[in-house]
VOTIFI-583213 format. One line per field, with one value per residue (C-alpha): residue in one letter; chain; x, y, z. Coordinates in steps of 0.02 Angstrom, whole numbers, plus 50000, padded with zeros to 5 digits. Example, Ala and Ser with C-alpha at 12.3 -4.5 7.8 and 13.67 -1.06 7.14 Angstrom:
! VOTIFI-583213
res = A S
chain = A A
east = 50615 50684
north = 49775 49947
up = 50390 50357
This chain:
! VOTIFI-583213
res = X X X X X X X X X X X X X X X X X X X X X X X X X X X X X X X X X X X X X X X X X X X X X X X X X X X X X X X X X X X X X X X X X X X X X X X X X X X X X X X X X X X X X X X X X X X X X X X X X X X X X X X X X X X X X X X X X X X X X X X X X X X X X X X X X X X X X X X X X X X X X X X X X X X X X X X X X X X X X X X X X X X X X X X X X X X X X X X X X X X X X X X X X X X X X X X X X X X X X X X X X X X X X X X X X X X X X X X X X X X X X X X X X X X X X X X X X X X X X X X X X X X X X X X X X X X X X X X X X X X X X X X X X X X X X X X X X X X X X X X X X X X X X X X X X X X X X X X X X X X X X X X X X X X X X X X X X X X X X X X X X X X X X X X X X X X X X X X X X X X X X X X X X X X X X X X X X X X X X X X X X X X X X X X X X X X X X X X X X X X X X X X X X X X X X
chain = A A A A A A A A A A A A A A A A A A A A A A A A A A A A A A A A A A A A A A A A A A A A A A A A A A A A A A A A A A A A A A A A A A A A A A A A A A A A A A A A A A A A A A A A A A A A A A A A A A A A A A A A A A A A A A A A A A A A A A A A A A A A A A A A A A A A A A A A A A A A A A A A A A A A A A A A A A A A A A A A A A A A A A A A A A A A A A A A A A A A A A A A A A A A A A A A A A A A A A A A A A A A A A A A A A A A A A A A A A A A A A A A A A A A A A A A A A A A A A A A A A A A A A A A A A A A A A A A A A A A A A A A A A A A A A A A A A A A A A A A A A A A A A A A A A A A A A A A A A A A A A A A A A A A A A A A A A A A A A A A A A A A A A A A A A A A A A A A A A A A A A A A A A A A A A A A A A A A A A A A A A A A A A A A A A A A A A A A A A A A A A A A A A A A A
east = 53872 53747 53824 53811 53717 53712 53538 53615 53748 53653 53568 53720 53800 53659 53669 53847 53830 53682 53802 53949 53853 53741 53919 54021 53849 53867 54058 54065 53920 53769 53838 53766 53754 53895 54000 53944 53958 54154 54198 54118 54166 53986 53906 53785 53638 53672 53718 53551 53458 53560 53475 53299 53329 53386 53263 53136 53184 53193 53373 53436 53361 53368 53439 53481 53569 53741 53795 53874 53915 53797 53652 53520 53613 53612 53527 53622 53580 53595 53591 53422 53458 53296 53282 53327 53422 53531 53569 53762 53760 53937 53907 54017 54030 53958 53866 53801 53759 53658 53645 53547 53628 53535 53583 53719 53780 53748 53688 53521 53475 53563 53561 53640 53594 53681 53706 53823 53701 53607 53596 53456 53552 53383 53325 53458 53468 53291 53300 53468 53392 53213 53286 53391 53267 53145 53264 53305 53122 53089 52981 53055 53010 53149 53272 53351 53509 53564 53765 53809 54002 54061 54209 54248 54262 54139 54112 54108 54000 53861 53886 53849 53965 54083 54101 54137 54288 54183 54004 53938 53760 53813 53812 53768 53592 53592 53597 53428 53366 53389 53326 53188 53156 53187 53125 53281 53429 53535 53732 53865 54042 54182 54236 54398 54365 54234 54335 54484 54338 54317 54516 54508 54371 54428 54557 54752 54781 54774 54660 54795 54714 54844 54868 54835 54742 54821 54684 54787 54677 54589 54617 54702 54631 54703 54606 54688 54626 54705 54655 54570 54432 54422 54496 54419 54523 54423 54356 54339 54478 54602 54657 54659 54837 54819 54850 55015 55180 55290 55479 55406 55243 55195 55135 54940 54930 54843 54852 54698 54680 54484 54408 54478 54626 54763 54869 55063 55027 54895 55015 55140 55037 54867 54778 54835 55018 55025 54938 55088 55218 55138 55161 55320 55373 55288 55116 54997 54816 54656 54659 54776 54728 54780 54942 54996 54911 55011 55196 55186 55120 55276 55399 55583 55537 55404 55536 55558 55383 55334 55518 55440 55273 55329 55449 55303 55187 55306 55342 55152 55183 55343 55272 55117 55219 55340 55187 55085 55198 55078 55094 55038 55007 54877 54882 54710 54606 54624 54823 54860 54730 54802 54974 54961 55101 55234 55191 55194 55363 55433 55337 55428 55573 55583 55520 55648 55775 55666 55670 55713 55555 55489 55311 55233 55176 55024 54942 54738 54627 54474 54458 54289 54181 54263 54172 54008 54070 54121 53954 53857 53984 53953 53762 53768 53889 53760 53605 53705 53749 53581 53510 53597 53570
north = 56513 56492 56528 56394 56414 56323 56367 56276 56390 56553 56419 56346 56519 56584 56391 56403 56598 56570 56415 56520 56672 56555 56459 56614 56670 56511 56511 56714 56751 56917 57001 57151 57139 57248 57118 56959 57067 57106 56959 56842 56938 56994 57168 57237 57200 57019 56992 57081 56931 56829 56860 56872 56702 56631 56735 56658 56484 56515 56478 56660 56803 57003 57000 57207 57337 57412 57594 57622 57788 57906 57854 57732 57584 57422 57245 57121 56956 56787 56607 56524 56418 56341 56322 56121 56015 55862 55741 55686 55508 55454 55268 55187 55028 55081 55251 55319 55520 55618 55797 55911 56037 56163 56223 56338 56198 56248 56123 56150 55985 55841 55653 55506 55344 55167 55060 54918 54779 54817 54707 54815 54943 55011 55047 55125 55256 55288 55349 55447 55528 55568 55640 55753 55826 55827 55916 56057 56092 56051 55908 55758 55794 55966 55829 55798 55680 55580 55541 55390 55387 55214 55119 54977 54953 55037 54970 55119 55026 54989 55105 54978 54913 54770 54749 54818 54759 54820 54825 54638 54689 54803 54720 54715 54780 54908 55040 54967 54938 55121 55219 55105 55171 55366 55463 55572 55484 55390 55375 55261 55326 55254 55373 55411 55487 55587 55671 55685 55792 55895 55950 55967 56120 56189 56115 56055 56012 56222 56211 56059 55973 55842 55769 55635 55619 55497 55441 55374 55316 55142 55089 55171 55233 55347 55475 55497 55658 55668 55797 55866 55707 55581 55415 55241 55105 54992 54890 55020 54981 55135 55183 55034 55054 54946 54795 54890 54768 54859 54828 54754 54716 54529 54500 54411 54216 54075 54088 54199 54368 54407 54538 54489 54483 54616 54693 54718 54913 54914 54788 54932 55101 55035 55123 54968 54981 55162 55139 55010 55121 55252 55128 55080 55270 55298 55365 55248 55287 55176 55286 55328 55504 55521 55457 55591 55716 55670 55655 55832 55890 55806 55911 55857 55718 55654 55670 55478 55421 55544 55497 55300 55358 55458 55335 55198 55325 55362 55178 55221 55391 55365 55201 55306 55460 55338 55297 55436 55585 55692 55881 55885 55757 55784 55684 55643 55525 55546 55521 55633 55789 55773 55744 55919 56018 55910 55776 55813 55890 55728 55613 55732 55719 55534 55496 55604 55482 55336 55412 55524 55625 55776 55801 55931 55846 55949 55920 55918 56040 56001 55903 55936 55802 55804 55616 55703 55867 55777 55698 55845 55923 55788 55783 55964 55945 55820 55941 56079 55988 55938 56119 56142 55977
up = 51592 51744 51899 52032 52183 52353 52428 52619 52622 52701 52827 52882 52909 53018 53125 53134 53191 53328 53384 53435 53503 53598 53656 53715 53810 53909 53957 53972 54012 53975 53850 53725 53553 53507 53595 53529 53338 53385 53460 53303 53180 53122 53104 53217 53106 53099 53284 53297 53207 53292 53452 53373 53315 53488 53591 53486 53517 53705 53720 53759 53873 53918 54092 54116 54012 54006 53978 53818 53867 53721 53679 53766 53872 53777 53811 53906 53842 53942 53902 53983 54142 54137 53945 53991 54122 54125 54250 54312 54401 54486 54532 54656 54743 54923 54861 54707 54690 54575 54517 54428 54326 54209 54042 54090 54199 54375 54495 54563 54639 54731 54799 54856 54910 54997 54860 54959 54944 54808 54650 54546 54463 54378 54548 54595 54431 54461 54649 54639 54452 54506 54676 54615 54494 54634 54734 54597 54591 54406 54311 54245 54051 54073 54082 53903 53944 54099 54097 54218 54257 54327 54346 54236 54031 53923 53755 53641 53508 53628 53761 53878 54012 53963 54140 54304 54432 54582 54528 54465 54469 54334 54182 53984 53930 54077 53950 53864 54003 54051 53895 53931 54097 54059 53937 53924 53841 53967 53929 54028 54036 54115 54268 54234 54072 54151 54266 54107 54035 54174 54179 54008 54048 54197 54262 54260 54044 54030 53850 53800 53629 53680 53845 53974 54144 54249 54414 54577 54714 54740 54586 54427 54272 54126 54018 53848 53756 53578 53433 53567 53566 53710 53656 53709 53604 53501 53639 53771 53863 53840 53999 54089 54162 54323 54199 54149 54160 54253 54340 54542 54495 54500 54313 54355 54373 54317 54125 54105 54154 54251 54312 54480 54443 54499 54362 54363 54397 54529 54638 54640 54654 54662 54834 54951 54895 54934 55113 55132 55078 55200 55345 55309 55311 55474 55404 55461 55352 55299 55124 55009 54992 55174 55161 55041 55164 55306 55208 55131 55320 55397 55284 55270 55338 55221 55081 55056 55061 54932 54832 54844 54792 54616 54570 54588 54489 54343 54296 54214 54168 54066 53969 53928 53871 53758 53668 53665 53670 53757 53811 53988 54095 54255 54423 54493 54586 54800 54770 54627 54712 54888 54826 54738 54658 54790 54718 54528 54542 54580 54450 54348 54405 54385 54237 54144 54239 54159 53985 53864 53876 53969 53999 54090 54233 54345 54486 54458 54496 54469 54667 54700 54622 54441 54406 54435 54367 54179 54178 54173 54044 53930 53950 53899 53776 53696 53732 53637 53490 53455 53447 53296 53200
């Protein structure tokens, strides 16, 4: 009888073998040959046509040699910084910023621009994209993905924006209009799921395949990683958890629920509920960020105002872990970074007083632009999947 034979097999090996060398490259950085072989399984010989393969497609590099003790020192190889480049855009409602990051995701270039009174949103992707990559030093046709993060619904069939509480210039057909524009492919995210990403990597959910980024600040959003995958709900609208009915929140009126209107949730924790529970405690702020700032500075005596603050925050937290069950839960957004470990403790705290279930609850640590920060993770992600296609 004939044996069978799969004549893709040996390709996909060698993809799925240049894949994860290339991929521990760029989160460990150089390593020799005899390292990548041991730590993918492989022998020497094939990590060796490993890196002919990837040297010859300009992805990987010699940057120096190691001593292996007898015998001439060994090649250090190195993903390519410059090999391509992707853009991260965080939009906001008074300024929108743009970076340039290259393929082992450092940022090279940078800019941001008023956008108050602005109603051409084109425009305003064009100047804050073709700055930064101006201001990394490197031509527009390097760039192989732009990622805009904004707030508002996303709808995951179109990628377009469904709409946007505080941007109304944003609308429908911006994504068109955009891969219109650029020749690099352009991507709208919502924010919060951005900066979920970004603690997923390197920051509070510790490598969780299960868990749930909760943002406090302004307004309120919820990332919801499951199976390890970022969910979006079937309309885009996962996560919006300032709508949430919850016990002291005035459900919204008028029969019909807008844009403009305030949810249930956002009345009681929303950013201009906490600067009122500040002031009420004595901690008179303009931002919410700063009112957790200044109750954890006042010690002892900052005790109630934070108290007020988690119970407010876990009304969310425990109707989200009911449902979802998740394994670690991460405070961000202004309230949830400057609130910190304080903070977290008692969201704990209180929602195992709300219900019979016990999350790990973590402060965030991902506080230095983590918007921005998921954006160019996702661009790359994107990049790096299609090398292997």
């Amino acid at each position: 009888m004939p044996k069978s034979h799969t004549p893709g097999v040996p390709k996909l090996l060698r993809v799925l073998n240049d894949q994860a060398a290339l991929k521990l490259l760029l989160e460990d950085g150089p390593q020799t040959r005899a390292q990548l072989a041991e730590r993918t399984s492989m022998s020497k010989v094939t990590a060796s046509q490993m890196m002919e393969r990837l040297q010859s497609r300009g992805l990987v590099e010699v940057v120096g040699s190691k001593s292996g003790g007898r015998g001439p020192n060994a090649s250090l190889y190195a993903a390519v910084p410059a090999f391509t480049y992707v853009v991260g855009v965080e939009v906001g409602p008074v300024t929108t910023k743009g970076a340039c990051a290259d393929f082992t995701g450092r940022i090279v270039g940078r800019a941001e621009i008023d956008v108050e009174h602005s109603t051409d949103p084109v425009a305003v992707v064009r100047r804050v994209v073709t700055d930064s990559v101006a201001d990394a030093g490197v031509e527009m046709s390097k760039v192989q993905r732009i990622v805009l993060g904004t707030p508002g619904v996303i709808d995951p069939a179109s990628g377009d924006i469904g709409f946007s509480w505080n941007l109304p210039a944003w609308h429908r057909g911006l994504r068109t209009a955009l891969n219109e524009e650029f020749t690099p492919a352009v991507e709208i995210e919502n924010d919060v799921n951005l900066a979920c990403l970004a603690e997923q990597r390197s920051g509070g959910a510790g490598g969780a395949t299960d868990f749930v980024y909760a943002w406090f600040g302004g307004g309120l959003g919820l990332g919801v990683i499951l199976n390890g995958q970022l969910y979006r709900g079937a309309s885009g609208a996962a996560g919006e958890i300032g709508f949430l009915p919850v016990p002291g929140g005035e459900l919204p009126t008028g029969g019909v629920v807008t844009r403009l209107s305030k949810g249930s949730y956002q009345r009681v924790i929303g950013g201009d509920a906490v600067v009122d529970i500040g002031a009420k405690h004595g901690f008179e702020a303009a931002e919410p960020g700063e009112v957790l700032a200044a109750a954890i500075d006042a010690g002892p005596e900052g005790a109630a105002c934070l108290d007020e603050i988690a119970r407010g925050i876990a009304l969310g937290i425990v109707a989200v872990c009911v449902l979802l069950d998740p394994t670690v839960v991460v405070l961000g957004g202004p309230v949830g970074y400057a609130g910190g470990l304080e903070l977290a403790g008692r969201v704990a705290a209180q929602t195992s007083q709300l219900a019979p279930v016990n999350p790990s609850v973590v402060a965030g640590s991902v506080m230095d632009e983590p918007v921005m920060r998921g954006a160019i993770l996702h661009g790359l992600d994107a990049v790096r999947e299609s090398l292997f296609d």
